[in-house]
N, C-alpha and C positions, 0 to 999 in steps of 0.2 A: 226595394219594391220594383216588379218589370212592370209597368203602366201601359207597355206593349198588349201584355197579356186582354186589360181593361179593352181599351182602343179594339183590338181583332175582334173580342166578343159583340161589343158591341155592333161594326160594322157586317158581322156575320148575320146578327139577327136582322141588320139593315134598321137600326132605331136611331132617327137624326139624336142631334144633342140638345135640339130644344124638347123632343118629345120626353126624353128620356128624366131629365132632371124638373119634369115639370108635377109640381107639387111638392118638390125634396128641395130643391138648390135653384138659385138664378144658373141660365148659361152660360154667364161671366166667370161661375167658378168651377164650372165643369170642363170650360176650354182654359182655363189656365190648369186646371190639374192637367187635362190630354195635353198640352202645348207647353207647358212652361215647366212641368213638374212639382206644381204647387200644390199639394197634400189637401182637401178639405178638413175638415174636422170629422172625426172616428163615427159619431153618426149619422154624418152626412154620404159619408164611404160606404158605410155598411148599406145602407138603403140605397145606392145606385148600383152599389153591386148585386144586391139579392133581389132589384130588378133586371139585371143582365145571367140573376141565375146562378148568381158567383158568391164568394165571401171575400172577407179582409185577405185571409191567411194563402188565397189561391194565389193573389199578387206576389206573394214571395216564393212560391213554389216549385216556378222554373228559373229563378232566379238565384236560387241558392246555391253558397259554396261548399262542397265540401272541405272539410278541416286541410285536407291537404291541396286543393286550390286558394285557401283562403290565403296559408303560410308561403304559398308562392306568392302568392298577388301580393302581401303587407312588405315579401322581399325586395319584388322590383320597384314597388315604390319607397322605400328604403334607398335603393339605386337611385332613383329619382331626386330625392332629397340629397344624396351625395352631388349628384352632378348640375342642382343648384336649380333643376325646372320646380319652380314652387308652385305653381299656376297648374301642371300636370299632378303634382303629389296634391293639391285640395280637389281638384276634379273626382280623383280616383277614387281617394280617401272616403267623398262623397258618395260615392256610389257602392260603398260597402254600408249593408246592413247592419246594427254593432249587434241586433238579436242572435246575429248569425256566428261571432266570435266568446267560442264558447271556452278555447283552451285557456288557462290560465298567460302562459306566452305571449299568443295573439292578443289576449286584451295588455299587455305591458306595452307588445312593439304597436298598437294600434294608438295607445294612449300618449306613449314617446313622440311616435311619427305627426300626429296632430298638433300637439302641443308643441314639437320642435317648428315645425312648419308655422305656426301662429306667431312662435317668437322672432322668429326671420322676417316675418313682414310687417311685424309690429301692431301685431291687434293687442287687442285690452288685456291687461295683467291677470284680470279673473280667468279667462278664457284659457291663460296659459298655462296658471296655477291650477286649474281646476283639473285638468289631464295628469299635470305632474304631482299634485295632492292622491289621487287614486292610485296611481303607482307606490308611492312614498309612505301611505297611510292604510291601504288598502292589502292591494294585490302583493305588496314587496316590500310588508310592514318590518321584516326583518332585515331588511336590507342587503339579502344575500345574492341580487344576479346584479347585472349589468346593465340591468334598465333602470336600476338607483341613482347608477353613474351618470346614466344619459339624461334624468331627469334632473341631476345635480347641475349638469352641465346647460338644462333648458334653461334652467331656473339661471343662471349667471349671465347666458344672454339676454334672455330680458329684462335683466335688472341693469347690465351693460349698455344694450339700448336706449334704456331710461336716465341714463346718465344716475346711476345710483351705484357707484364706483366701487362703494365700502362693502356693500350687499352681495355685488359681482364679485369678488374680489372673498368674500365669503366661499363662497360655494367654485367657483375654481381653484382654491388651494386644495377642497376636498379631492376634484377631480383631479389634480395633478399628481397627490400622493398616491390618488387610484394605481395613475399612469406606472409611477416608480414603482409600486410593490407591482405592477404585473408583469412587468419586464425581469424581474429575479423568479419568475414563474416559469418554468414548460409548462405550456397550457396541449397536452399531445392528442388532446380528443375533442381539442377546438377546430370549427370547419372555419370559412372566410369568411362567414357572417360577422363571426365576432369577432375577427381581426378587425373587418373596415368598423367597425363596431368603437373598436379602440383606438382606430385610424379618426374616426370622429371626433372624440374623447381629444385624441392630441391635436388634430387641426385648428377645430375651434379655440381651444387652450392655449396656443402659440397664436392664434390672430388677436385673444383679447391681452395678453401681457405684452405681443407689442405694440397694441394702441396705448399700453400703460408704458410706454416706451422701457420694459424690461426687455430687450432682446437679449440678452443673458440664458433667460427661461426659454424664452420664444426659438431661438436660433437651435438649442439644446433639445426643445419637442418636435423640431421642422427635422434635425438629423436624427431621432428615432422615429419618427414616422417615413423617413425615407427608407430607412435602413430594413421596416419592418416589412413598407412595401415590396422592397427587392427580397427579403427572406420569403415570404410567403408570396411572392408573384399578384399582388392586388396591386391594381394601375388605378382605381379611382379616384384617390386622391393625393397622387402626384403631379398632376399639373399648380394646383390651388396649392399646397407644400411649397412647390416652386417659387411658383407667382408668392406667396408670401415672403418667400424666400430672397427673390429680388427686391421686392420693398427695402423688408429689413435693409438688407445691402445699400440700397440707394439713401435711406437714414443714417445710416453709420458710415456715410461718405467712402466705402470702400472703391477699391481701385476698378477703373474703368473694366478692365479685363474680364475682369470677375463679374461684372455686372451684367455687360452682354454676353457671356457665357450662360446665365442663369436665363436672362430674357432667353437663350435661343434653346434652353433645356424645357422651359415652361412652354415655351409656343410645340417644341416636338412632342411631348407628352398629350398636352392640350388636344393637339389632333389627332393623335392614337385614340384618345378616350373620345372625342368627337365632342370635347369639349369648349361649343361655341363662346359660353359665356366668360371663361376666363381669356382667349382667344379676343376678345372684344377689350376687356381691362387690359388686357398685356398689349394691348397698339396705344391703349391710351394712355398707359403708365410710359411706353418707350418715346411717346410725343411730345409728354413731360420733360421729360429726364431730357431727350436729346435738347429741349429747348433749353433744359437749366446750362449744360455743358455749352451751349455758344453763346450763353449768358457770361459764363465766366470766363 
């Protein structure tokens, strides 16, 4: 909804806000709709607007994406989500219309992206299942694209999150096998979407088996996700690879060598991709680490 649209009308006819909403709404809820975003109720919308001469449906009017804006925008915040701004991916998210996602696609990557975004910052499990239930039960009842996988893999973080180990631990062995069978695949008519796609897939997957301190798995999905990165030239989730990558290391008491080697491979990727937030963990992890070595 552009609420822009509301506001210009408005001040074009020159109708303050007290005149305007008087006999329909107090002005407490006509300046939080113009100021804060806060939606009235559908009858109360419809009578301020068809005092200004308007309808519901003109608020969305110029505001609309077309299909192939929309698979841009779901992309870059996609991006977003890779490089960890989670606060940029629910702004944005918000400010898509869902009336407006009409491809079958867009509602999978629109229904992923929200509900992977929920389970990273730890809202309610309804919230998170509800997204990933529409994909799984809905849209992707057969389970034949890649946003099964991504939903496979929400659903393990927030059960991870929750400390519900058995449950997590369910639904990342699905996505691991994913992993395995697509790498015996030439996929030759796949773009870079769905490599970082599957760049995700093994990320997350190697960061929760080695909080299960399997780095067996873990070390095993950080070298095919690297490997996959350098084949198809996608740099977004090489730094976080890394950086998970030096942990491990630093758990499994590997040799000093190797460790700052890795710190100084994660801190140069980091600032290729302009990736402040791993950039901020890797000073904190190497302040650590350095304090543990003149501990010993």
């Amino acid at each position: 909804m552009d609420i822009s649209i509301f506001i210009k009308r408005r001040k074009a006819a020159k109708i303050s806000q007290v005149k305007l909403c008087d006999g329909i709404c107090t002005q407490a809820t006509l300046s939080k709709f113009e100021s804060n975003s806060l939606v009235p109720s559908l009858s109360i919308l419809s009578k301020l607007c068809l005092r200004l001469g308007l309808t519901v449906d003109d608020l969305y009017q110029e505001s609309s994406l077309s299909s192939t804006q929309l698979r841009e925008e779901l992309d870059d915040i996609e991006k977003e989500l890779m490089v960890e701004n989670y606060q940029g991916v629910l702004k944005r998210l918000s400010a898509i219309d869902e009336r407006q996602v009409d491809s079958l696609s867009s509602q999978m990557q629109f229904c992923y992206l929200r509900g992977s975004v929920n389970a990273l910052i730890n809202r309610q499990p309804d919230e998170i299942l509800f997204d990933f239930s529409r994909i799984l039960n809905d849209i992707d009842e057969k389970h034949q694209t890649i946003f099964t996988q991504l939903a496979f893999l929400g659903s393990g973080i927030m059960y991870s999150r929750h400390q519900e180990t058995k449950q997590a631990l369910f639904y990342f062995d699905k996505v691991n096998q994913y992993i395995k069978d697509s790498r015996k695949i030439t996929f030759k008519d796949k773009d870079n979407q769905y490599y970082l796609r599957i760049l995700t897939l093994i990320f997350y997957s190697a960061e929760f088996y080695a909080a299960q301190e399997n780095y067996r798995i873990s070390n095993q999905l950080i070298n095919a996700g690297v490997s996959l990165c350098s084949e198809k030239r996608v740099t977004y989730y090489l730094p976080r690879l890394k950086f998970l990558a030096t942990q491990n290391a630093i758990n499994q008491d590997k040799q000093a060598d190797m460790i700052h080697q890795l710190m100084e491979e994660t801190l140069a990727f980091a600032r290729i991709n302009q990736n402040e937030v791993v950039q901020v963990k890797l000073a904190a992890l190497r302040c650590q680490y350095n304090q543990q070595v003149d501990v010993v």
